[in-house]
C-alpha positions as CSV (number, residue, x, y, z in Angstrom):
1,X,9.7,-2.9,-16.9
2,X,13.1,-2.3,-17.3
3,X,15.6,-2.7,-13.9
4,X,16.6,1.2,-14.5
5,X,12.5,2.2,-14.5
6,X,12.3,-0.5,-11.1
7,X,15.3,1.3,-9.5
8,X,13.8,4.7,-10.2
9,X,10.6,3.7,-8.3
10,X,12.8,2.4,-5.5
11,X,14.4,5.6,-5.0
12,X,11.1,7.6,-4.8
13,X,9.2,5.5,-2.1
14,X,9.1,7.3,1.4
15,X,11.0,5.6,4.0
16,X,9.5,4.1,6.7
17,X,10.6,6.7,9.1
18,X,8.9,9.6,7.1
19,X,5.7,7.9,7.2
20,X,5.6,7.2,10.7
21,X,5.9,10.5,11.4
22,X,3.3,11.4,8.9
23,X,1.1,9.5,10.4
24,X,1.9,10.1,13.9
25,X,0.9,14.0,13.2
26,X,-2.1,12.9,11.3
27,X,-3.4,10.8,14.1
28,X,-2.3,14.0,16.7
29,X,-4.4,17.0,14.8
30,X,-7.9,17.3,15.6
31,X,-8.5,20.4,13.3
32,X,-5.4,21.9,11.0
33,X,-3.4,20.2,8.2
34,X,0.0,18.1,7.8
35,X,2.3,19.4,4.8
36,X,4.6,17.6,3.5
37,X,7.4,18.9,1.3
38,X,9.2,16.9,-1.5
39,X,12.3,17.3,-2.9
40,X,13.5,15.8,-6.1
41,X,11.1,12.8,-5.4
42,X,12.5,12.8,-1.4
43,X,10.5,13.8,1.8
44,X,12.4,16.8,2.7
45,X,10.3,18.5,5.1
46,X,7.1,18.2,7.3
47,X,5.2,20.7,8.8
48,X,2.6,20.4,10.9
49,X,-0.5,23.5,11.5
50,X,-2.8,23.0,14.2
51,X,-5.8,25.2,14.9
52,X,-7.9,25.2,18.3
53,X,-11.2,25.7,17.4
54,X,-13.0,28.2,21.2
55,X,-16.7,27.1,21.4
56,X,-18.6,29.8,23.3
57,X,-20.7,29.1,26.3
């Protein structure tokens, strides 16, 4: 691979910051969804939905 096609692929991973906070709302949401948004290759956004689900008694 050439060092242009290594540097490209450099420039697209997530930092390590992004993913922590991908993670930490993964591990927070009992029922909803994480959404991340990229931008030319780059975590731009993240938004977190969470639903509460009412159980009946």
């Amino acid at each position: 691979m050439s060092q242009n096609s290594d540097n490209a692929k450099a420039d697209n991973q997530p930092d390590k910051r992004s993913l922590k906070v991908v993670e930490d709302l993964i591990q927070g949401v009992k029922y909803g969804s994480v959404l991340i948004i990229i931008q030319d290759g780059k975590i731009v956004q993240i938004e977190k939905t969470e639903k509460v689900r009412l159980t009946s008694k």
